[in-house]
TORMAR-564836 format. One record per atom (N, C-alpha, C, O, CB): x, y, z. Coordinates in steps of 0.001 Angstrom, whole numbers, plus 500000, padded with zeros to 6 digits. Glycine has a CB too. Layout:
<drenses>
XYZ;...
</drenses>
This chain:
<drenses>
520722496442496080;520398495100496548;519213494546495775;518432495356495273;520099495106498053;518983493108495616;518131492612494901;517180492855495280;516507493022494263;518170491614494685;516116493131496716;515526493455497224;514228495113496793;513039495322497033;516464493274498071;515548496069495952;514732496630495397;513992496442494106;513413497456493717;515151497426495449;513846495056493128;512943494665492630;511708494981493000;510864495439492230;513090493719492595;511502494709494442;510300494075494748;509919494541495843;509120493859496484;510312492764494798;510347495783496370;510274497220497354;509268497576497290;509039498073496187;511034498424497120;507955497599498366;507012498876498400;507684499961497777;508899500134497876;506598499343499852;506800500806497042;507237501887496694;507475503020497707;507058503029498865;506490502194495810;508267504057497052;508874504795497769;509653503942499006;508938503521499915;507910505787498144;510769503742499042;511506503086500235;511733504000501285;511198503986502394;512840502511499865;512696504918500784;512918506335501839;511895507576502152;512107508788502153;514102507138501263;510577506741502446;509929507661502997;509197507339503861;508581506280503736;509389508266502330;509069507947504733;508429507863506509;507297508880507486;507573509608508439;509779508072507425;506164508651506941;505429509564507011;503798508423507669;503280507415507188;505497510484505339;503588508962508486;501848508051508456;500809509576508575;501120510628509132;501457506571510472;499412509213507787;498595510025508016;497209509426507553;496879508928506477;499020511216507455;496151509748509320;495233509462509092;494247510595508312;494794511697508263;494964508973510155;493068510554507767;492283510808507078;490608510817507378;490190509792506839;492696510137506279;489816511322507821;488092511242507671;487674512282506189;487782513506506118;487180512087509452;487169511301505077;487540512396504329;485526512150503718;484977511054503607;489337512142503003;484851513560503430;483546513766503194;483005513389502195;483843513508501301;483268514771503247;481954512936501734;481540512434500824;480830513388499844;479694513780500111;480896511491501274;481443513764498753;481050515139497955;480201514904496735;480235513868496072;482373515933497428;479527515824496519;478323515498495225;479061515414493774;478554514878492789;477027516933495075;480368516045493810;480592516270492419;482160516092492717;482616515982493855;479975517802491697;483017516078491395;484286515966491676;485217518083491500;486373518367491817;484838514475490305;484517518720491123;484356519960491352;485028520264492720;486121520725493046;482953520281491255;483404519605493711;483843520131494976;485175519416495433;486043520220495770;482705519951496038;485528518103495519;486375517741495904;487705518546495679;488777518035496001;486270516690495566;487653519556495235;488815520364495194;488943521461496524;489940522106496849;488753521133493769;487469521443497231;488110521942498393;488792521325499752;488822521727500915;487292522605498748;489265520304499166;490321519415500254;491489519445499812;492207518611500364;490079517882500487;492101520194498872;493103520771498211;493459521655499167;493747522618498457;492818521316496923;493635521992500235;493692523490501082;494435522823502042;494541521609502212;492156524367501714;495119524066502872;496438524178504137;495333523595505366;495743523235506469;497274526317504567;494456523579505129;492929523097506405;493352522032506640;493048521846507818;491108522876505936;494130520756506104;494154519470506862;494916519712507483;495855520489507308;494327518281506382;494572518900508586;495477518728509773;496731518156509863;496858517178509127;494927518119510575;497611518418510464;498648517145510549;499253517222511669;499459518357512099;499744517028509497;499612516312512291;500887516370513941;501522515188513755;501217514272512991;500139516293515878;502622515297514671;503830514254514590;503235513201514991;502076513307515393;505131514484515430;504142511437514971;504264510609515359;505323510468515778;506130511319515403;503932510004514851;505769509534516590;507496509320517177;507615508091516338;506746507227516223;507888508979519187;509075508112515624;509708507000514997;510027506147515853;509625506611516920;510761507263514286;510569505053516059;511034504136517028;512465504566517100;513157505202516305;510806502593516657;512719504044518275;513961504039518945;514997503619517852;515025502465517424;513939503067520218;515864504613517406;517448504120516708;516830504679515081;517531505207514218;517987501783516852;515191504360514967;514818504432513639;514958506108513127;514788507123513801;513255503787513531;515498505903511035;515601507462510932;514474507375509291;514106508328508604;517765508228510742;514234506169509127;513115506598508128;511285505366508601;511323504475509451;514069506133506043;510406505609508045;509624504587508567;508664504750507310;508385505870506882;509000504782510189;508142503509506701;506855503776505607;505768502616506390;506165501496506713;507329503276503522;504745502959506561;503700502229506894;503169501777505086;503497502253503999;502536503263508010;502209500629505489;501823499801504388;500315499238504326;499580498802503440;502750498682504396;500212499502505931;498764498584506085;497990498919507093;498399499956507616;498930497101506326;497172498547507524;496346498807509152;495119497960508621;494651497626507532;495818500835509770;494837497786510003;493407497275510099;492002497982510982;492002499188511233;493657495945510683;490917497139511376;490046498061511765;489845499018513106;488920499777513395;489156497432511639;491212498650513895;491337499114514908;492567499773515124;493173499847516194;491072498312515651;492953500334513831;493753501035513561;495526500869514190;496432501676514399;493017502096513870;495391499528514313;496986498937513880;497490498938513145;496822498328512309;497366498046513857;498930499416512461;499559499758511879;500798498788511412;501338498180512336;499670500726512403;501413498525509837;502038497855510083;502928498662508667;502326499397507884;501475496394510346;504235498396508560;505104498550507346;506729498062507848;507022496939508259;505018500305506778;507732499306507678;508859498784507671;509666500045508299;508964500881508868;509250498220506253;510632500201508269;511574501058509189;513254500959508966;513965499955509018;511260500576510725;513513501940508780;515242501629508600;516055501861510091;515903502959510627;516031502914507311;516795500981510671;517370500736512011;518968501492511960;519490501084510923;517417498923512318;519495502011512363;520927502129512675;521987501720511955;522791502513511466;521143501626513655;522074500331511827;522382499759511125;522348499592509408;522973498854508647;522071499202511695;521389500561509205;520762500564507895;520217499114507560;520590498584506513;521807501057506801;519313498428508449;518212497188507918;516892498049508115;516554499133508590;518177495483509016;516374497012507517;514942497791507254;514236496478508050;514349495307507686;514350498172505258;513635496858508983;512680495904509842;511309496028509837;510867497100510249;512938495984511162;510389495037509404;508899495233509913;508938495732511079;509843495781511912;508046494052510008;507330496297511078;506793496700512590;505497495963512503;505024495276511597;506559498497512960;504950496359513943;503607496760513837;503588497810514601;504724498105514974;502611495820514182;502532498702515106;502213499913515720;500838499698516241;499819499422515607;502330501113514778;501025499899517680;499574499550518182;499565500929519099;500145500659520150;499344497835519140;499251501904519093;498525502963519699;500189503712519296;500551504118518191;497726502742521605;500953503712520556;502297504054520673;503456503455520703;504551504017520661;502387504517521424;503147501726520811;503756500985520981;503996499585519402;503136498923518822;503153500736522324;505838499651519159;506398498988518073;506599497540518677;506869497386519868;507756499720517525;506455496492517797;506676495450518178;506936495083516634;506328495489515643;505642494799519119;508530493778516769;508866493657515493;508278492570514921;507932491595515590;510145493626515331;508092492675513403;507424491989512643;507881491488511080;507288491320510015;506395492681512679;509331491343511583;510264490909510928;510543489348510805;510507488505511702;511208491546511400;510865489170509293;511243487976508974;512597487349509642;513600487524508951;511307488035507627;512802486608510940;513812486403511454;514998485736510921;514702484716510299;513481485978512285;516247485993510969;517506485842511053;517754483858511058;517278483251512017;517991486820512531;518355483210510159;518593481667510909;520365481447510957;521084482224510329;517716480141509746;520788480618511549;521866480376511525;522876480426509668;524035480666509333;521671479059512342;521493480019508884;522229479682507428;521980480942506602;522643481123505581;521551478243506557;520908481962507058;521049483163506343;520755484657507144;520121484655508200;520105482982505174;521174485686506659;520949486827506913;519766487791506352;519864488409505292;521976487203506700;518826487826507065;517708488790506226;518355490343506130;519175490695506978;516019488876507178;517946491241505060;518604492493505440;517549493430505364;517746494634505526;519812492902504569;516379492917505112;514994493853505132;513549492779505151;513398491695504588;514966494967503479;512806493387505835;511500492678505876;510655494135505202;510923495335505268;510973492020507721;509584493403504580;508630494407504220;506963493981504502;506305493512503574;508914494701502652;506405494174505755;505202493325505804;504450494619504786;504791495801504757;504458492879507662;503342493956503998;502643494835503158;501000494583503548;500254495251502833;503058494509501525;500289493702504593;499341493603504864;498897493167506312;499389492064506552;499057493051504019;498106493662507412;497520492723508401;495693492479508534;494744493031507976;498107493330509807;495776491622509329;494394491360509568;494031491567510768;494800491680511723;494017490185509278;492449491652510811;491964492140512183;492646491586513249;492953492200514271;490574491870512423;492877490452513017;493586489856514591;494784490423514873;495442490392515912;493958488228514683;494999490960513798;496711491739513841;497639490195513291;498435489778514133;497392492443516124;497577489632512364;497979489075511611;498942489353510759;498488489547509631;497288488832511266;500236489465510845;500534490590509307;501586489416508384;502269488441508694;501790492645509826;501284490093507205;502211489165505889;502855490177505126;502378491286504885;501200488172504659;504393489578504611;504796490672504156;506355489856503440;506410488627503469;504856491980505471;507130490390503041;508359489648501800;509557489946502580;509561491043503138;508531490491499942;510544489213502726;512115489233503272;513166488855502330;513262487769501759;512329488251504450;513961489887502224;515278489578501516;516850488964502460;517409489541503392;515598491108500791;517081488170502069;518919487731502083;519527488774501452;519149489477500515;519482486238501160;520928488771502367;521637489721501803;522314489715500583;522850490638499969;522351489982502521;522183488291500278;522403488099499279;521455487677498225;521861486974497299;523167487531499442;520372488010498290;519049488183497057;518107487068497410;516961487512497327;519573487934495210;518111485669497809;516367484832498027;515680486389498672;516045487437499204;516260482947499718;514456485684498199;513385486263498923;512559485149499418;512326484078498858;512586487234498094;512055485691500849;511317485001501696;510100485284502226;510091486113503137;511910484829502501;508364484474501650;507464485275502320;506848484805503070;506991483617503361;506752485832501761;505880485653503681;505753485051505461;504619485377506344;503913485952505517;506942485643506417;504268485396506922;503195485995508068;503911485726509768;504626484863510275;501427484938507882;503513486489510050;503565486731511383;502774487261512607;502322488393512435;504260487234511350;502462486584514018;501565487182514291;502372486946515673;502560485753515913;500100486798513857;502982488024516807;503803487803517441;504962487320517389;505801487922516720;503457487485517912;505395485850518226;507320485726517529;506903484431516879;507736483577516574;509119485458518968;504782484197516536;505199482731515369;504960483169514125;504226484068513715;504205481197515476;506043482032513293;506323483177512159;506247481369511315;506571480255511726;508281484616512216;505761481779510242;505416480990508853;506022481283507759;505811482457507453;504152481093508435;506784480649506926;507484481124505775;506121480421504334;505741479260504487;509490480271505810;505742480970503506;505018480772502750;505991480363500893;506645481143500201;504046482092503039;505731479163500700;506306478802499368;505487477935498734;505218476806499145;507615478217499416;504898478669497283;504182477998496418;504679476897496130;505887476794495912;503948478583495430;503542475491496052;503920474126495975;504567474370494290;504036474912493321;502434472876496273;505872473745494437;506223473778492976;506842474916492015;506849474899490785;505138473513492445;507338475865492837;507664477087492520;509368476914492582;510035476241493367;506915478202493554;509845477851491358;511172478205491693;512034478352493359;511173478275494235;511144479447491046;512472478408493545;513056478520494980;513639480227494971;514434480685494150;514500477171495257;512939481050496224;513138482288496277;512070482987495633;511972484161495991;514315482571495804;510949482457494481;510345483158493724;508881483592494432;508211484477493901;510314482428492466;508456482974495562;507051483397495625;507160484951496476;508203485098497111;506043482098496500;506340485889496514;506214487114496283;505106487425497074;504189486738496622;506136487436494956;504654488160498111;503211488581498429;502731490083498377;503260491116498787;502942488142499783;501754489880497843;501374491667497275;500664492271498640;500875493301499281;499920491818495608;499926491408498771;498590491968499380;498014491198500320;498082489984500132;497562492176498430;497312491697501552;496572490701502358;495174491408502450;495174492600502143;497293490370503883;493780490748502894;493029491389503008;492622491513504495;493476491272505348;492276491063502171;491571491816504802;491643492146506303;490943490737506820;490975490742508051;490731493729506800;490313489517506306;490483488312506405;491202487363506288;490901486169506279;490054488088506113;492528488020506161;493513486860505486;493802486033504427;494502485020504459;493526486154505954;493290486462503589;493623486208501970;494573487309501508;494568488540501549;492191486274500945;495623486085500920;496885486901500437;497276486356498972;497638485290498475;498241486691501540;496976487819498509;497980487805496884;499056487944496981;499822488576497709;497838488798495819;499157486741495486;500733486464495887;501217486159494364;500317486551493621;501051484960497141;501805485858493954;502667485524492610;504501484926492882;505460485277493569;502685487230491641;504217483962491971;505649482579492142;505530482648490501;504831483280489709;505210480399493164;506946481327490373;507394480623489286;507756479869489397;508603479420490170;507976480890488656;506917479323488243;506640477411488539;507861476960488081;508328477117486953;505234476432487521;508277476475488884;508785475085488934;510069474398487870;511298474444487918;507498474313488702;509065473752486906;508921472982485643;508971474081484583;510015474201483942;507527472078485568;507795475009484303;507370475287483092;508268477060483464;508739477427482388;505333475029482788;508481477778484223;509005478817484126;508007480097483701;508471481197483403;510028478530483304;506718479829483715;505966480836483976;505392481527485253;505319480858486283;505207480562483401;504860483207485243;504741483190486375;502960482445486506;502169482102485627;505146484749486912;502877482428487947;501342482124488649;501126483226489945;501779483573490930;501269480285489372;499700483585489281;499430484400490418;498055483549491350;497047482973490943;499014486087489773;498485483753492466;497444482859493380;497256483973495029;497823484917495579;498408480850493782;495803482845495281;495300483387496803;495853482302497871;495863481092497644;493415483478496946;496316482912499082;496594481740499911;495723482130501131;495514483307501427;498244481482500254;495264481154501772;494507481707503039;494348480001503979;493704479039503561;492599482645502447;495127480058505273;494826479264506218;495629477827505421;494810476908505403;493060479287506561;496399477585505052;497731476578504566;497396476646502973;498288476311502194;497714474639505296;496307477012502537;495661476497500906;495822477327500163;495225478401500236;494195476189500644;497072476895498838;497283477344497831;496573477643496843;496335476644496165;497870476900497570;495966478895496312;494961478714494829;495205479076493831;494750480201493624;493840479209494712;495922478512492766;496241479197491601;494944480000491122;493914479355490926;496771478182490531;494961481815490866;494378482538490583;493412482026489555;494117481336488818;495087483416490397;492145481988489093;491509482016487732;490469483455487719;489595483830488501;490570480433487481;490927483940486663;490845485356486330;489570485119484969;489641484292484061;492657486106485813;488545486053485194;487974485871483775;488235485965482576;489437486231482581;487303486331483620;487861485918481402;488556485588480017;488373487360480088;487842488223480787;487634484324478509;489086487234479030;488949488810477950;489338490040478922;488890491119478534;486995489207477267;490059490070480065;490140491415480185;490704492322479632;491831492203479151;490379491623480950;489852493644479595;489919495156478924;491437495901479087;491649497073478776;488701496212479761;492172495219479493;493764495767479224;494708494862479310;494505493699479657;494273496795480165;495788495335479002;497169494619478778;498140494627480298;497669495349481177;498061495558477416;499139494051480565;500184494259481269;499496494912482795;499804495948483384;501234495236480364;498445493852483154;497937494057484090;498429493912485473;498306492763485897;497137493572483890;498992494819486357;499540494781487649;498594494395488989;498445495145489953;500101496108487802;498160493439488882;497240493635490915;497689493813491861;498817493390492115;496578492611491705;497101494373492558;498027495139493686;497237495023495313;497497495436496443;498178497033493158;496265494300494738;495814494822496455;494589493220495944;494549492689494834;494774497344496914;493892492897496991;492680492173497001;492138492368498759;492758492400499822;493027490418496422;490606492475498375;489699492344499602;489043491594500440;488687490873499509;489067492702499501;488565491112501324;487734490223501872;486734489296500746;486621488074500652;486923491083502862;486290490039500213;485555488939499060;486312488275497971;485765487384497319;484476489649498225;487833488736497665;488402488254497047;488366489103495772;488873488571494784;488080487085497114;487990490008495663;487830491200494628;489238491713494353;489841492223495297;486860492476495214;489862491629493087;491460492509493126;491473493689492158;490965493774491040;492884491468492579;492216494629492899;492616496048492148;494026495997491756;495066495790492381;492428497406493111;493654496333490125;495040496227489510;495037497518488219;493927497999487989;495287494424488817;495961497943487583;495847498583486787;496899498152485249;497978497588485435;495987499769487530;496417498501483765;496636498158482777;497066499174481925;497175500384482121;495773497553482460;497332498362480776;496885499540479505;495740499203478435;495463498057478080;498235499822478487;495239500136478064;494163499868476664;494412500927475851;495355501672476119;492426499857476932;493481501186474567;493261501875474038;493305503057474516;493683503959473769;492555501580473648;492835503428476233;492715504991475982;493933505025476927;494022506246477060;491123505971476440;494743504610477532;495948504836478120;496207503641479553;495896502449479552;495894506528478553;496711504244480425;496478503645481725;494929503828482433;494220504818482612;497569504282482647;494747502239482773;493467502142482965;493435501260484728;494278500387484930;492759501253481466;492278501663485990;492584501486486724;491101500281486700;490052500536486107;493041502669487521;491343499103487417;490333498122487025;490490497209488303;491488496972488983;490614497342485486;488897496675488438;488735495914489531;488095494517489040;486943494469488610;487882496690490569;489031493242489149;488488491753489276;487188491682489554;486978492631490309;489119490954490304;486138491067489367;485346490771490424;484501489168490000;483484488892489365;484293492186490659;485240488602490520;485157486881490338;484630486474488774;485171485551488164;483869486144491589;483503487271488186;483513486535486524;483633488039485613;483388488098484408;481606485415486012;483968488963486273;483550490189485371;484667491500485600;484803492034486701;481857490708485852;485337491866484534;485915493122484832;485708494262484854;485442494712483740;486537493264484454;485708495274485991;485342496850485804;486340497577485700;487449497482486225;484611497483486826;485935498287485030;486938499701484719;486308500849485037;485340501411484526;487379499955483180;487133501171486139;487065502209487025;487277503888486616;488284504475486222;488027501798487945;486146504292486836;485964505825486177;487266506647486365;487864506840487424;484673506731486951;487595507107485089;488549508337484955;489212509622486288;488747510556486941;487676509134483918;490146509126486170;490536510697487341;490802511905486636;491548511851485659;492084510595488356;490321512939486973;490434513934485965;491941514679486376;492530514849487444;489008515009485994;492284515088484694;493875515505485159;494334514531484373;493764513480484079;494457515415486862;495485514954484009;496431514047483485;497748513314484312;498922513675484392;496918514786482448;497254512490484716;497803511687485778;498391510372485930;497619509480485578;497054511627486444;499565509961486364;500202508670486429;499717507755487886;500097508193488972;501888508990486382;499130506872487852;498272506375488755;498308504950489669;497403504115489659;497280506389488052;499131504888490190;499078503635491328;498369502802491653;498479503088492845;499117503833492292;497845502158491660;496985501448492528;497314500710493916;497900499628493954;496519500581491763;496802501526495245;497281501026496242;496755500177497267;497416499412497969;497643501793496644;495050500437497318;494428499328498266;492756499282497571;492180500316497233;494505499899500243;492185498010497453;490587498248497257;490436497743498907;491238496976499441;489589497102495762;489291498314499560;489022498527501056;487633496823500741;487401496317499644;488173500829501636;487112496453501891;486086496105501951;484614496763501944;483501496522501476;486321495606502681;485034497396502462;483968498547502126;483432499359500743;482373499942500508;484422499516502828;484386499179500111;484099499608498174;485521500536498332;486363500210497497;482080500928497500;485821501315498983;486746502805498432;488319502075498173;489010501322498859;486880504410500019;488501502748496742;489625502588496241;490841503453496356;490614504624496053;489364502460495216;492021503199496697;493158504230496878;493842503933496289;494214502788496032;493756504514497908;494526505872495553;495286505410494682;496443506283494647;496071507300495233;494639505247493508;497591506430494292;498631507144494583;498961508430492972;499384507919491935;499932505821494977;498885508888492986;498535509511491490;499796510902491730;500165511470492758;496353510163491251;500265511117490012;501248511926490009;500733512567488895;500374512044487840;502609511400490001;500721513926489253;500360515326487827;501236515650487125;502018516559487405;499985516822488181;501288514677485629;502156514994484674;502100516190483909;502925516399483020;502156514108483930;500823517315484296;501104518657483774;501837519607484534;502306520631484036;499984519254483485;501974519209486029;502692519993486718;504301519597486347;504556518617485648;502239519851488211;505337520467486894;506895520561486511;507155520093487680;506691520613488695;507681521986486100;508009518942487697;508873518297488563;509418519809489436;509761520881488938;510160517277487616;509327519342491129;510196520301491793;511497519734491425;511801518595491069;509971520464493383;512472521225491664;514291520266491500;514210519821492598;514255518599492461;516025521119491329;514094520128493875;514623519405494607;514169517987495437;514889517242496102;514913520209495202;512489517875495112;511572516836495329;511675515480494265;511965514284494314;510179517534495240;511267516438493350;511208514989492382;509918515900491856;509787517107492060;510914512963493238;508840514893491007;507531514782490866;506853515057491747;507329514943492876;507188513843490563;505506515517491590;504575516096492369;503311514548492554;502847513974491569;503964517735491445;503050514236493715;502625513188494006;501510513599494601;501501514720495110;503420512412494631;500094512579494662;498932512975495557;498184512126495819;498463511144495132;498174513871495177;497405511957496415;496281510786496846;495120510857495899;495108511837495153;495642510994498442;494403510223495826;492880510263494851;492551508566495725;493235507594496046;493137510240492311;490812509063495848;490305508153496400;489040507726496108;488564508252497115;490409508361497416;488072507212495581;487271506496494796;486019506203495983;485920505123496566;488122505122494095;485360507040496150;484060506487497538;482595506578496370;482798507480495557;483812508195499499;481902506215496250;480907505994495712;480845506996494697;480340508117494772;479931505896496545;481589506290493460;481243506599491993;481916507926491659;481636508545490633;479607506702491729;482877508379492616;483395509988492594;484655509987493357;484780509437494451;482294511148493351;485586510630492731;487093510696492878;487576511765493947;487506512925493542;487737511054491465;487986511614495058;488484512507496028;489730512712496253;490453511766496565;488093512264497045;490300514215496118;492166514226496157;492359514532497599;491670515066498469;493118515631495069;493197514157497558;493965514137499196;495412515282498895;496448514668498641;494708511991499760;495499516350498904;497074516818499138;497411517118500473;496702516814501432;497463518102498364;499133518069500588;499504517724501932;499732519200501614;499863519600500457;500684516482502503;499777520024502726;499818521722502880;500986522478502023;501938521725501818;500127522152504568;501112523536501578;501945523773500426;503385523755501192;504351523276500599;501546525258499565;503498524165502228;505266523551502560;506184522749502787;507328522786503240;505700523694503124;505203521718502235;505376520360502051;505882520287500621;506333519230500178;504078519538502327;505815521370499911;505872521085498389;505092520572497314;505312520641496105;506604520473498253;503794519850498162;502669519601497871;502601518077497332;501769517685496514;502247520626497008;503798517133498035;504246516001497475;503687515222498634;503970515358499824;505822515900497104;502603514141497921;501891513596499407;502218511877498734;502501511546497582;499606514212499797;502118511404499431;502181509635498961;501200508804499662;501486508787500859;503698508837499356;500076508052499380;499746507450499756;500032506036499692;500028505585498547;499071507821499632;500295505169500680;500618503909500860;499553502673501344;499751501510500992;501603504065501714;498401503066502195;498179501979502630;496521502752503120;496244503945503003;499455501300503763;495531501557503724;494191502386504062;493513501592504983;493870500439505225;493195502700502810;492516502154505537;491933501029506366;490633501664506656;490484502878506797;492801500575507748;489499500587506755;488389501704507140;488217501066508967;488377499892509303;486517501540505846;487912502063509766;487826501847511093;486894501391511843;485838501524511223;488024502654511536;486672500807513099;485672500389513327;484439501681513690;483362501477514251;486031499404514313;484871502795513278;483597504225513444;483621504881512449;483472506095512315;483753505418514584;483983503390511046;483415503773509657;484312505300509359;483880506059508493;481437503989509733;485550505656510131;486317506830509502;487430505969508957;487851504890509376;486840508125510587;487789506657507978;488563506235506679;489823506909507151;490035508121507160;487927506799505073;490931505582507689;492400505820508068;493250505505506667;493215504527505921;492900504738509429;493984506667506622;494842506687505125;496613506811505926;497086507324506940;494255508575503800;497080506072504852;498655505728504844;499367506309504215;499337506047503013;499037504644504503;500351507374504692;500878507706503122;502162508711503593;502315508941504793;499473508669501915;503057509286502602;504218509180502979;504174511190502135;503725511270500992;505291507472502292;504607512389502774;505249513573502274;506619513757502719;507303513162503552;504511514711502625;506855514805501893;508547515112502350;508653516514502486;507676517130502060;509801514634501174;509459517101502904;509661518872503960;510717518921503975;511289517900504358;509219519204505637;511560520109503576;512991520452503689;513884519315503089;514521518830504024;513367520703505206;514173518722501968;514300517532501318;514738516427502563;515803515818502462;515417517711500054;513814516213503770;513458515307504489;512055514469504487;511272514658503556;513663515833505465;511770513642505418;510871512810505586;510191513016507144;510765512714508191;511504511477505277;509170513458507058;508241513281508882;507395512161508896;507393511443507896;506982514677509391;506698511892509821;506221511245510830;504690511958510586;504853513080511065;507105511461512309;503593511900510196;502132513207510002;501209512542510074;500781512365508933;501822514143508583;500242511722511261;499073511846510712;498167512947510526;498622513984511009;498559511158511184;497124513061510030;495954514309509689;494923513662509881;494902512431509881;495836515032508200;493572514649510140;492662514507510177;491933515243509119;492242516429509227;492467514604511220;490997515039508023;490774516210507475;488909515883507629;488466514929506990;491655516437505766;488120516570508331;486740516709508734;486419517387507753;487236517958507030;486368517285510013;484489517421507521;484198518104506082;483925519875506822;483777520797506019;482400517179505058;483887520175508359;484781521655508464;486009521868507907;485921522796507103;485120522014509773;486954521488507964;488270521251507416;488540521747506036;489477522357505522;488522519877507434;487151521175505518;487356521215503474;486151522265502853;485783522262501678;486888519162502496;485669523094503848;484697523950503302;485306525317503041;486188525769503772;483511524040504212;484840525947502023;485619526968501672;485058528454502426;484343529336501951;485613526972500057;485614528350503620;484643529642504930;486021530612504385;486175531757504810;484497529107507554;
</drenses>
């Protein structure tokens, strides 16, 4: 379906897991959170549901992504303690949605996120209960506008095609007002992807340069390029937080593909000036995905992210405390 263009990654996977993860002197130590010590326990899928990927949360640890139904549609949620409420792009007499994907909410529990026809428009949107807003760049192709990202204030990246001229535009929308993006001159890589933006309007995106894939943060007149993960690694970019910490979804191209997994996948996380890995216990296969992040209102760092077990998909949050990651 046309829809997987423009799919959160990983579609078939259904996993949530929270995270408190320690703040380490060196990237050395951060290898003792590499260990069977994190925690993990179930969540319950929703009723009828057999896969689920979360995407987002906010500071009170609401939850939001997508879910495959019975039917095989894929429906937004949200998740508020134990309880699903849908957050899906609704159905009209003239078309059929066949998947919603919300990819961001806000404190109020706000969430925005992209809807496909079964037959290919895409439709984007916010929702906050059953009122629902369809979002289309003034002047844009029809079907083309796109939303990446929301921040936990409600600024949403987004990208369309104009109109007239047939290029793309990437812009912020927040409270009815369209902004075509202006990005500073000269940035330090090519074929730049953004993927996430924050409360200040700061965006995380990643490129290429000279020394390979490069992971880099906007910041209204100036570009940074974000220190090296060590390892030879294929690297995502999945949320910059308000708070500074960057998440990123990273795959070890020296390790050998499992046959029956795929690639070996892992978290890496960016807290003041130093890179922290996140894996998932070895019978997991050691294939962890991170999707989405949130920092909480008791300043613990809730992580999103998706493993697989017995070539299936669970349900896991974790806790991992700095008892958890000490090497006793």
């Amino acid at each position: 379906m046309r829809s997987a263009l423009y799919l959160p990654k990983f579609l078939a996977v259904s996993l949530i897991y929270a995270a408190t993860i320690p703040a380490y002197a060196d990237n050395d130590d951060r290898k003792k959170c590499d260990s069977d010590k994190l925690k993990f326990s179930n969540i319950t899928l929703p009723l009828g549901a057999d896969v689920l990927q979360p995407t987002a949360a906010n500071s009170s640890g609401w939850i939001t992504g997508y879910y495959r139904d019975t039917p095989g549609m894929l429906k937004g949620f949200l998740l508020r303690g134990k309880r699903y409420s849908d957050m899906s792009f609704p159905n009209t007499a003239s078309y059929t949605i066949e998947a919603s994907f919300p990819v961001g909410i806000t404190q109020r529990g706000l969430v925005a996120g992209v809807a496909f026809e079964a037959a290919g428009p895409a439709h984007s949107y916010t929702r906050m209960g059953n009122s629902v807003t369809e979002l289309i760049y003034p002047g844009s192709q029809t079907g083309t506008t796109f939303i990446r990202s929301m921040s936990s204030d409600g600024k949403i990246l987004g990208e369309s095609v104009d109109g007239q001229t047939g290029l793309p535009v990437l812009f912020v929308y927040k409270d009815g007002v369209y902004t075509p993006l202006s990005l500073p001159a000269n940035p330090p890589a090519t074929d730049i992807y953004w993927a996430s933006i924050n409360s200040s309007g700061h965006l995380l995106g990643a490129g290429d340069n000279a020394s390979g894939r490069v992971l880099l943060v906007a910041k209204r007149n100036h570009y940074k390029v974000l220190p090296t993960i060590p390892g030879n690694l294929y690297n995502v970019p999945i949320s910059l937080l308000d708070s500074g910490e960057v998440i990123v979804d990273s795959s070890d191209l020296d390790l050998p593909a499992d046959p029956e997994y795929g690639a070996n996948w892992f978290g890496n996380i960016l807290r003041k000036g130093k890179w922290q890995q996140i894996r998932a216990p070895k019978d997991t296969k050691r294939i962890t995905h991170l999707t989405g992040a949130a920092m909480l209102n008791n300043d613990n760092l809730l992580l999103l992210g998706t493993y697989a077990t017995n070539a299936s998909y669970i349900l896991s949050p974790f806790k991992a405390t700095e008892r958890d990651c000490d090497n006793d």
